[in-house]
Each structure stands twice: as C-alpha cells, then as structure tokens.
C-alpha positions in Angstrom: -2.6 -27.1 3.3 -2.6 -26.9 -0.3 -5.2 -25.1 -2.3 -7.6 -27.1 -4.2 -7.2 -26.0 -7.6 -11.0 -25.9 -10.0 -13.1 -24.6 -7.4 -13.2 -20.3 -8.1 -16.7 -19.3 -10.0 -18.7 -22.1 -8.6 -21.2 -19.3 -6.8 -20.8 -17.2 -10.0 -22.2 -19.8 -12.3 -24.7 -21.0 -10.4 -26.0 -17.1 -10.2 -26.1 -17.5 -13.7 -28.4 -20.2 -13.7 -30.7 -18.9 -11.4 -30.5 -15.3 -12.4 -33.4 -15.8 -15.3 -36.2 -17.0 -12.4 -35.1 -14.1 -10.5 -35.6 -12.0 -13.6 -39.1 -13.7 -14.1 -39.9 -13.4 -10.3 -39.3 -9.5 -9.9 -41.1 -8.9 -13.5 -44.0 -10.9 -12.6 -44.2 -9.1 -8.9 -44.2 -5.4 -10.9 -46.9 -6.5 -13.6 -49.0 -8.1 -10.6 -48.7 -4.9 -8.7 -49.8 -2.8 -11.9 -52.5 -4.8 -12.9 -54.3 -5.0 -9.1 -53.7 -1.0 -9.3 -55.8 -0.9 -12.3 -57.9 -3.2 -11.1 -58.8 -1.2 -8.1 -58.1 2.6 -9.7 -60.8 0.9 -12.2 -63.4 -0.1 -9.3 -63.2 3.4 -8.1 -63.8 5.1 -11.0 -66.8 3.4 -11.9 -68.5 3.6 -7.8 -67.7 7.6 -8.2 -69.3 7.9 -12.0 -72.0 6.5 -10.5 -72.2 8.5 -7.3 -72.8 11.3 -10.0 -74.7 9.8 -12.6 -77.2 8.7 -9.4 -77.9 12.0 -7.6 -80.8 12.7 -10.6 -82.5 11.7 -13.1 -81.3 14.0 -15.2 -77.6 12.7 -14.7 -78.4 8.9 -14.8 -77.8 8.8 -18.4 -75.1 11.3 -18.4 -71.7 9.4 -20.4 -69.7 12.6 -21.0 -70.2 14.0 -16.7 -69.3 10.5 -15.6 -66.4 10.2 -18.1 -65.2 13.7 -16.6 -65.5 12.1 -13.5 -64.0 8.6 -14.0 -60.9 10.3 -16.0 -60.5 12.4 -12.9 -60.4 9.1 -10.8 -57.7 7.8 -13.5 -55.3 10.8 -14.3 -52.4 9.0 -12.5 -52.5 6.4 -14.2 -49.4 6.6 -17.0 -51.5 6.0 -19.9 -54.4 8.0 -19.2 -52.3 11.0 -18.5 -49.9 10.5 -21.7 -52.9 9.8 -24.1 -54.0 13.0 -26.0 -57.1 11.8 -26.9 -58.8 11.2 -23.3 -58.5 14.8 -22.4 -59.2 16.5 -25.8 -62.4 17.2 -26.3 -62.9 21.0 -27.7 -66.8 20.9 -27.9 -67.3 20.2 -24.1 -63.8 21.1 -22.6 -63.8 18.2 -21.0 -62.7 14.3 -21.7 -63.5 11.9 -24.4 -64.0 8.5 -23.0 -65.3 6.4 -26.2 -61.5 4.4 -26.9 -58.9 2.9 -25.2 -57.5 3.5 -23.3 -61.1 4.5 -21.2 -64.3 3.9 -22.4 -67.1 5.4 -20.2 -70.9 4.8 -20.5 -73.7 5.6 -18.9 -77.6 4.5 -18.8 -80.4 5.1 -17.4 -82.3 1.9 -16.2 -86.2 2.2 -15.4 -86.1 -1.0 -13.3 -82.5 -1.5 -11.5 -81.9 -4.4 -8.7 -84.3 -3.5 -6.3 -87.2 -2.1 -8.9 -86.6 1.3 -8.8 -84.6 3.5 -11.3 -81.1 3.4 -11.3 -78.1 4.4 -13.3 -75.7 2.4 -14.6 -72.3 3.3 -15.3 -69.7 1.0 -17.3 -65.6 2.0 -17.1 -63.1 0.2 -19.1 -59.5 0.6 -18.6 -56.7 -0.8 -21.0 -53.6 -1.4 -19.3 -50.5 0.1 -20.5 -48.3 -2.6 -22.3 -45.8 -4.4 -19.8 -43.4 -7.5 -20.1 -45.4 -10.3 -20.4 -45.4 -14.0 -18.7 -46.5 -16.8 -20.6 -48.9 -18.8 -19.3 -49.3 -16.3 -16.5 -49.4 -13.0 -17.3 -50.6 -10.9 -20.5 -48.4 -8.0 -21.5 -51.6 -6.2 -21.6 -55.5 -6.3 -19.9 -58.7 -4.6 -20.6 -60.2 -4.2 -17.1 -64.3 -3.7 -17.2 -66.2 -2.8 -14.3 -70.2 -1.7 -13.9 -71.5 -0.4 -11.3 -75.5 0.2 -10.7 -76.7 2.4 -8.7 -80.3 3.7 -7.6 -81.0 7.0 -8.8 -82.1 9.9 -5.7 -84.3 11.7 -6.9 
C-alpha cells in the first residue's frame, strides 16, 4: 500500500491547540490548592489566638500574645517566613502583626454571643502573588477570619 502523503504532525498540532487549556487547567488547580491552604492555615490561626486570648481576662485583649501565636500557626507559609517585618520586633522579641502580610487583633468584648465576656481575635492573611485567571482567579487574596470566643475566667 502506498503511504498517504500530508498526514505526519496532525497529533502535534492539535497538542498545540490544546496545550494553553492545559496550561490554564494545572495553573488554576496550584492557585486553588494555595488559596484553600490559606484559607484553612488562616481558620487555624485565628481558633488558636483565641484559645489564648480566652484563658483570662487579662489576655482577651492581648494583640501582640495572639499575633505570637497566630504567626506561629503561619510560619510555613512562604510569605510569612520570607517577610522581615512579621518577625522583627526588638521591643517585645516577638512578631509584629499590624501589615500585610498578617494583621492580628485582639479585643476584649463585655457582652459576646451568649452574654458573657469573650475575646475576640481578628487574623488577616495576604496571599503571596500567584498567576492569575481572569474571571476566576485573583493573582492575589486577603483572607479575614474572626473568631470569638468566651473568656474562662
């Protein structure tokens, strides 16, 4: 039989085309994975600041303990550990947590959900930049959680 002569590069080509999606598919999975890490390594953070802040009522108002503690929570996380200004703090030894990329605060509440006093702890972590989506995904978040918690003593 002869050969049929224009067929070579057919499955080539049509790689081509469909490389870009695949691009877009494996970018978007990584981001999604990042973010719902953050998300989650965010949710911690603020339950365990507020663990702290809530054992007494002379922590429920306490920013730069619970930023200790939150930072502590976050130190994998590449742009906490990278950033100079999170963990440079010469007057207390410990972490600054008033700017991206982590912002800590802490109050004292006399009346929380159920009446009583409570503490409540707010964490906010900015998300390194990644490769953005439009319409999808942002190259970058800010990820807020608060967490309120009754006070034990």
């Amino acid at each position: 039989m002869p050969k049929k002569s224009g067929t070579k590069g057919h499955s080539a080509l049509e790689f081509a085309f469909f490389l870009p999606y695949l691009l877009f598919l494996f970018i978007g999975a990584f981001d999604w994975g990042f973010y719902s890490w953050g998300l989650l390594s965010t949710e911690n953070a603020a339950r365990v600041a507020a663990l702290y802040t809530s054992s007494s009522s002379a922590t429920a108002a306490d920013s730069a303990g619970a930023c200790n503690v939150a930072t502590a929570e976050l130190s994998e996380a590449p742009n906490i550990a990278a950033h100079p200004a999170v963990f440079s703090n010469p007057a207390t030894g410990g972490a600054t947590c008033t700017g991206a990329p982590l912002t800590v605060t802490a109050a004292s509440l006399t009346s929380g959900a159920d009446g009583e006093a409570a503490s409540q702890v707010t964490v906010t972590y900015q998300t390194p930049v990644l490769i953005a989506i439009p319409g999808l995904l942002p190259a970058q978040m800010s990820i807020t959680r608060v967490v309120q918690m009754k006070v034990r003593s």
